[in-house]
N, CA, C and O atoms as CSV, one atom per row, in Angstrom:
chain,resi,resn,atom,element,x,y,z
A,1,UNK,N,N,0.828,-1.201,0.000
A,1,UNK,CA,C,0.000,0.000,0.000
A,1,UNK,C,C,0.868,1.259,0.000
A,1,UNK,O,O,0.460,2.358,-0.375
A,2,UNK,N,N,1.772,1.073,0.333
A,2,UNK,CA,C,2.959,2.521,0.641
A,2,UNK,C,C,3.230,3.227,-0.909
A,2,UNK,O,O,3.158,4.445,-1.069
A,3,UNK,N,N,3.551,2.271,-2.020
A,3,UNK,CA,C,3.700,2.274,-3.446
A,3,UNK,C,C,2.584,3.279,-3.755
A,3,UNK,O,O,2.928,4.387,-4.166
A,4,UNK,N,N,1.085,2.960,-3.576
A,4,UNK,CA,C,-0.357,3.422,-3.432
A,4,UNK,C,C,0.171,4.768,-2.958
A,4,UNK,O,O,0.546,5.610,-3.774
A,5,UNK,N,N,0.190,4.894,-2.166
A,5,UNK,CA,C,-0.367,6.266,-1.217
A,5,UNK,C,C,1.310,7.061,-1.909
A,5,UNK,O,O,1.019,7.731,-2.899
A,6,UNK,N,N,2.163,7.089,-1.743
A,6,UNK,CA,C,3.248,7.606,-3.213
A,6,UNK,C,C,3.280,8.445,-4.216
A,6,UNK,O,O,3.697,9.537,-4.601
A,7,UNK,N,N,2.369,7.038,-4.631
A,7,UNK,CA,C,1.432,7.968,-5.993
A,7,UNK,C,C,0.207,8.759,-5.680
A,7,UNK,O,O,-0.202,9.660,-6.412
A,8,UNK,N,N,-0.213,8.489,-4.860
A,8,UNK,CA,C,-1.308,9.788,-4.525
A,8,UNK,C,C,-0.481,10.897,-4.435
A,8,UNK,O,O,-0.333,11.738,-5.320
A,9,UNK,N,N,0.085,10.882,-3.287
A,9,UNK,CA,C,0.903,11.733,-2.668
A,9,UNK,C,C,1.475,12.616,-3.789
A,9,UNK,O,O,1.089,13.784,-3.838
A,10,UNK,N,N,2.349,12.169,-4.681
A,10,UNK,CA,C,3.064,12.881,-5.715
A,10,UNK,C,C,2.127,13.840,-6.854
A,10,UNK,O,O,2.332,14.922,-7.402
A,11,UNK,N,N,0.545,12.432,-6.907
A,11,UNK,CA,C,-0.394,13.883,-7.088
A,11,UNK,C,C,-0.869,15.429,-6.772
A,11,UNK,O,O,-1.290,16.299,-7.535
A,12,UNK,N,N,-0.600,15.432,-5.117
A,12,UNK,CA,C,-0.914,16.506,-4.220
A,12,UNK,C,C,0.019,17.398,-3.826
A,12,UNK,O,O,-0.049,18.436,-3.167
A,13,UNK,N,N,1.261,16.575,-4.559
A,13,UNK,CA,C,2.374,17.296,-4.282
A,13,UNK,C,C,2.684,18.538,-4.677
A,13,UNK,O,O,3.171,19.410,-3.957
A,14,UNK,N,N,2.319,18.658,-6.175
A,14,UNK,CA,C,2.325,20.332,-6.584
A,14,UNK,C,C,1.645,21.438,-6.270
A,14,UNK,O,O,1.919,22.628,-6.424
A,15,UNK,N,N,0.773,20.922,-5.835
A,15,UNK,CA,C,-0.495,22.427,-5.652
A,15,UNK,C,C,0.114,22.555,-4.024
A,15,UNK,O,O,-0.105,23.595,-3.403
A,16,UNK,N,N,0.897,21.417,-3.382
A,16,UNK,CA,C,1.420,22.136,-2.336
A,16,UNK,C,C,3.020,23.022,-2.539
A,16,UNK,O,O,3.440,24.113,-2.155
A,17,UNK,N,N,3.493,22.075,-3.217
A,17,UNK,CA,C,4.922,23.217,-3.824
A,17,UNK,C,C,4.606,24.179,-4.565
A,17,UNK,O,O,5.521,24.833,-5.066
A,18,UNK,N,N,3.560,24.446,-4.773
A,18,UNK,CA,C,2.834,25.898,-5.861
A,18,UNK,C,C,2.920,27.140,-4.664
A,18,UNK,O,O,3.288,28.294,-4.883
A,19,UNK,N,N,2.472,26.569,-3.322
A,19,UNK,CA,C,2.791,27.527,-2.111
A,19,UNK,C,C,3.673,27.844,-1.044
A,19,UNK,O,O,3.589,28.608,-0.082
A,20,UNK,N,N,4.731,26.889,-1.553
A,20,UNK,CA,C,6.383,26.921,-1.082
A,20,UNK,C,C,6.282,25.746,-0.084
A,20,UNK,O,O,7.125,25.817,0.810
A,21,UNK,N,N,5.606,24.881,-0.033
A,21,UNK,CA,C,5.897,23.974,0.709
A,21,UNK,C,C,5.498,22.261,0.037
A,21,UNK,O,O,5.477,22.120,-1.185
A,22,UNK,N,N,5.227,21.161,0.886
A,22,UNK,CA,C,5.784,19.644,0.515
A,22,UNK,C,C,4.763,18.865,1.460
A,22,UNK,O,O,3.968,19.314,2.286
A,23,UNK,N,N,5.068,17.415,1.032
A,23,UNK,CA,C,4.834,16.782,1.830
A,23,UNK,C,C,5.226,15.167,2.134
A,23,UNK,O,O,4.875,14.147,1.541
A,24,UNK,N,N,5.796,15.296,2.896
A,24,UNK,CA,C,7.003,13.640,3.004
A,24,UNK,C,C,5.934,12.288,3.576
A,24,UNK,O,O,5.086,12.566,4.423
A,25,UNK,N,N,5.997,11.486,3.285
A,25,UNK,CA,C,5.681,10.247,3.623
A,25,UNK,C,C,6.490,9.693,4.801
A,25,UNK,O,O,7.679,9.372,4.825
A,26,UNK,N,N,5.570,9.656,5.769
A,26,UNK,CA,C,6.786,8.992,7.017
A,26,UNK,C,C,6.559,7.433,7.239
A,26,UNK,O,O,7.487,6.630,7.335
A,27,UNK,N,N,5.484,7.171,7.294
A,27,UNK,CA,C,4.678,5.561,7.429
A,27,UNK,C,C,3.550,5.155,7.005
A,27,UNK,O,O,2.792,6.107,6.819
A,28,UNK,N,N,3.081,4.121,6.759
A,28,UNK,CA,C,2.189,3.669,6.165
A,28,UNK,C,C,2.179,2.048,7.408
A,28,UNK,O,O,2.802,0.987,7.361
A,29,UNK,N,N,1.085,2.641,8.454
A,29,UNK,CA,C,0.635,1.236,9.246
A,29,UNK,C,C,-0.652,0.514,9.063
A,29,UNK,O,O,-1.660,1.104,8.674
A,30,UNK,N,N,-0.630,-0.830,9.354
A,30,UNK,CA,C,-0.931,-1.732,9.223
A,30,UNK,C,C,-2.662,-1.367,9.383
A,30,UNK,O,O,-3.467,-2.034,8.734
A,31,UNK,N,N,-3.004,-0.546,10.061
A,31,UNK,CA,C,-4.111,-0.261,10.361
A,31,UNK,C,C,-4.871,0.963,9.553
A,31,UNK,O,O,-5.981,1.447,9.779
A,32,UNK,N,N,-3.864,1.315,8.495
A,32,UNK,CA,C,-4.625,2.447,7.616
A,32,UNK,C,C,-4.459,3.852,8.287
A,32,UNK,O,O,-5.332,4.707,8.137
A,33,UNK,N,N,-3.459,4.060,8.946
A,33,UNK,CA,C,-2.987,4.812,9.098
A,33,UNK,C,C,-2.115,5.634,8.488
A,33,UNK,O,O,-1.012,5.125,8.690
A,34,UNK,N,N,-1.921,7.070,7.566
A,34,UNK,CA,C,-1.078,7.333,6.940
A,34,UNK,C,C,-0.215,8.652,7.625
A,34,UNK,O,O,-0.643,9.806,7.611
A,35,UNK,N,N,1.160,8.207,8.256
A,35,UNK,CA,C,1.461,9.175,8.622
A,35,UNK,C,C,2.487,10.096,7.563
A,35,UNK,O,O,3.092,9.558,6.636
A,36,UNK,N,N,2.549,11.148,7.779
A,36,UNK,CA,C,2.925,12.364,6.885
A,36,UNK,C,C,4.011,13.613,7.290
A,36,UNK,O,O,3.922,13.978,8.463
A,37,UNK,N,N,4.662,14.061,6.753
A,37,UNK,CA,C,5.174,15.204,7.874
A,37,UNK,C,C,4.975,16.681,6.671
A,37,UNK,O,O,5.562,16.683,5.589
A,38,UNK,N,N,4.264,17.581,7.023
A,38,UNK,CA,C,4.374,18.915,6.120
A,38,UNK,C,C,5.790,19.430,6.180
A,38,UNK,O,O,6.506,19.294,7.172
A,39,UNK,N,N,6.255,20.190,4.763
A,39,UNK,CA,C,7.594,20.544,5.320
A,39,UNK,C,C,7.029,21.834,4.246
A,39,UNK,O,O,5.955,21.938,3.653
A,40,UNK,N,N,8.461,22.915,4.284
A,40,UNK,CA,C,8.430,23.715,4.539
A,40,UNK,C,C,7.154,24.819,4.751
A,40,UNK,O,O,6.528,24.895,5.808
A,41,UNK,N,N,6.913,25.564,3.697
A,41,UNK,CA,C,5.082,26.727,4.303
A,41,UNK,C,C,4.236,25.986,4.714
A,41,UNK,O,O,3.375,26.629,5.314
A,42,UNK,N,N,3.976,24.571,4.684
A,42,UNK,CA,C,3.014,23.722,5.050
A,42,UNK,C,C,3.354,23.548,6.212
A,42,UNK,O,O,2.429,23.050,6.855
A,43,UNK,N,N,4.497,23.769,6.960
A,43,UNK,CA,C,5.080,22.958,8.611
A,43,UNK,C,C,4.423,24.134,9.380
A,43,UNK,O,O,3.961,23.671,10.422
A,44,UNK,N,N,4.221,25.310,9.302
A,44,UNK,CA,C,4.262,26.687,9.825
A,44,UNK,C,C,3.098,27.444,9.546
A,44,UNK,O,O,2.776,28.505,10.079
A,45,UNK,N,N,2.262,26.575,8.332
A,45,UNK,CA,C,0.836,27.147,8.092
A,45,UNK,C,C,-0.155,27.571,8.616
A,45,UNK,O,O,-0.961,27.256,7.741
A,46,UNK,N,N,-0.951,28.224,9.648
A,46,UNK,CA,C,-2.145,28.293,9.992
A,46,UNK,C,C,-3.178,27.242,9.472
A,46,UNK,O,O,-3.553,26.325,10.202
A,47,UNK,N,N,-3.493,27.353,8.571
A,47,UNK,CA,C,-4.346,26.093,7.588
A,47,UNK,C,C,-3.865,25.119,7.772
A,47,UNK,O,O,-4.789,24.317,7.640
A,48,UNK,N,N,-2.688,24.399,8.084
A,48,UNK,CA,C,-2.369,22.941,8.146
A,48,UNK,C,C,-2.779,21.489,7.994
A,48,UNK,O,O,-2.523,20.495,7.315
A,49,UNK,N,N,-3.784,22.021,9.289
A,49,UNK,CA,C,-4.749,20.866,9.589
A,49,UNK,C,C,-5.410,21.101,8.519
A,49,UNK,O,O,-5.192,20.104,7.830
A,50,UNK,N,N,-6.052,21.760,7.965
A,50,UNK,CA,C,-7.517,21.961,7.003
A,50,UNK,C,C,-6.662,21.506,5.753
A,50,UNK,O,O,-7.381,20.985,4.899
A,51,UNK,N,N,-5.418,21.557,5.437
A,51,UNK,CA,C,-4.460,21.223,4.212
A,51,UNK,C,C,-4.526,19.671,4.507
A,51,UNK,O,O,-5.262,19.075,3.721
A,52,UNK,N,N,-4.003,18.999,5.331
A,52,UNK,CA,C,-4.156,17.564,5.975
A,52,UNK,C,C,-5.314,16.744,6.129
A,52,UNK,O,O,-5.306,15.552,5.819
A,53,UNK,N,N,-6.457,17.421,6.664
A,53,UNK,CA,C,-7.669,16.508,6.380
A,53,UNK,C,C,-8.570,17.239,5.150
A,53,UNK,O,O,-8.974,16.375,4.372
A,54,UNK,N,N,-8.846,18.133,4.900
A,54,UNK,CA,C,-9.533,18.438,3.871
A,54,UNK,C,C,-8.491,18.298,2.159
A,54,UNK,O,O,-8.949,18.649,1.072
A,55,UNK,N,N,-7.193,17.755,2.358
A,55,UNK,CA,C,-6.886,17.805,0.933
A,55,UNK,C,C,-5.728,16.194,0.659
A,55,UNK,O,O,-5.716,15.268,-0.151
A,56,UNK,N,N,-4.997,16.555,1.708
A,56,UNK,CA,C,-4.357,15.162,1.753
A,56,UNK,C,C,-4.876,13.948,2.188
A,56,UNK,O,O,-4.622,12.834,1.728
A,57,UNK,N,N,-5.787,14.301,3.313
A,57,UNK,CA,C,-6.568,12.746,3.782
A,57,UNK,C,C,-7.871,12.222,2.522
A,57,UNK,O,O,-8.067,11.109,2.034
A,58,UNK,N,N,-8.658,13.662,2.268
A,58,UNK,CA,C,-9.832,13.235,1.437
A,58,UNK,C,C,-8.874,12.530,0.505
A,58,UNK,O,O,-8.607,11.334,0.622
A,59,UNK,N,N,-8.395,13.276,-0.374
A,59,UNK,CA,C,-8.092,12.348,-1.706
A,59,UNK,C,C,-7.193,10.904,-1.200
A,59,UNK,O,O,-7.498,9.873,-1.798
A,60,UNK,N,N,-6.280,10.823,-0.297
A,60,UNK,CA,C,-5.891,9.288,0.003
A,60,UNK,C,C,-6.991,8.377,0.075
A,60,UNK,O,O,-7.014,7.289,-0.500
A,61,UNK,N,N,-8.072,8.931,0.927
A,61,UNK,CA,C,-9.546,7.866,1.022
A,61,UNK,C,C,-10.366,7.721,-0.014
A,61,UNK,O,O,-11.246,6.860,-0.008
A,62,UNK,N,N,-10.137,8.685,-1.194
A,62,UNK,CA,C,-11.027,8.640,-2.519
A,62,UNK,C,C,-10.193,7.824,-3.033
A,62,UNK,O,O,-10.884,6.815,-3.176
A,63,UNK,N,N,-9.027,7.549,-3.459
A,63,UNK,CA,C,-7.972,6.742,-4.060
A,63,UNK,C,C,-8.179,5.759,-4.024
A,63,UNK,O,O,-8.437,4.869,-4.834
A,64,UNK,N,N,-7.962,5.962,-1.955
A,64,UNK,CA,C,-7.101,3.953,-1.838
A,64,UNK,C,C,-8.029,3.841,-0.041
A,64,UNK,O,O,-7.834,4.412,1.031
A,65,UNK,N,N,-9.028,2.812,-0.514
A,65,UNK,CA,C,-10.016,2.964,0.388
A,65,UNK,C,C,-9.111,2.255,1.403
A,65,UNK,O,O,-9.844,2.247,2.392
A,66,UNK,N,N,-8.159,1.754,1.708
A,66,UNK,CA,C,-7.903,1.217,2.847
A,66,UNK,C,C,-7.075,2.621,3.658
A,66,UNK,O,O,-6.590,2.540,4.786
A,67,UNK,N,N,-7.063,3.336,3.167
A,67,UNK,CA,C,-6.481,4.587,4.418
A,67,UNK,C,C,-7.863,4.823,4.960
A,67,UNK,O,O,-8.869,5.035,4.282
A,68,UNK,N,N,-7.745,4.729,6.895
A,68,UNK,CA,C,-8.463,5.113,7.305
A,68,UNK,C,C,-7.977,6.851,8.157
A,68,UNK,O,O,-8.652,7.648,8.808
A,69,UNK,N,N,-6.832,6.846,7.821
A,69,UNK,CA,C,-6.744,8.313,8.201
A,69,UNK,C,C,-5.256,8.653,7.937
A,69,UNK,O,O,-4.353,7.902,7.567
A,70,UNK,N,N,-5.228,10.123,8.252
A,70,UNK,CA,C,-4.198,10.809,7.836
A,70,UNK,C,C,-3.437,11.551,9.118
A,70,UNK,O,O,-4.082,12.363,9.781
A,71,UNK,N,N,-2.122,11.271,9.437
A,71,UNK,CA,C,-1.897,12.343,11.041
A,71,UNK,C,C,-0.503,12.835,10.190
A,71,UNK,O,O,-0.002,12.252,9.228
A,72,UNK,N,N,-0.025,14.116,10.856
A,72,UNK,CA,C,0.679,15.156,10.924
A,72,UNK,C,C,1.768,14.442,12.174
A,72,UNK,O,O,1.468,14.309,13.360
A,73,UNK,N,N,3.207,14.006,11.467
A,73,UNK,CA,C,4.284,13.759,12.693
A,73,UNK,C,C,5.065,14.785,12.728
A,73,UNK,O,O,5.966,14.847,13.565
């Protein structure tokens, strides 16, 4: 599933480097858990969270139904 969520990821990746920041893949557990780390304007954002569940979690769960969520390490 890590391969999976990758390629999502690399989808979402530009419209976040469009605003000076990223987003790294830290783990992928057993339980559908996808952890993530924002890096640069994304680490320091106000919006963060709302960037994390309203843009990175929705589309992982529209993708690849076995993510049951998305956390910020």
């Amino acid at each position: 599933m890590r391969e999976k969520v990758e390629e999502v990821l690399n989808q979402v990746r530009p419209y976040l480097q469009a605003d000076g920041g990223d987003v790294e893949l830290v783990d992928v557990e057993e339980d559908g858990t996808v952890k993530v780390r924002l890096k640069g304007a994304c680490g320091s954002c106000p919006m963060a969270t709302m960037t994390l569940k309203m843009g990175i979690e929705k589309t992982l769960k529209a993708k690849i139904p076995e993510v049951k969520e998305v956390v910020q390490v």
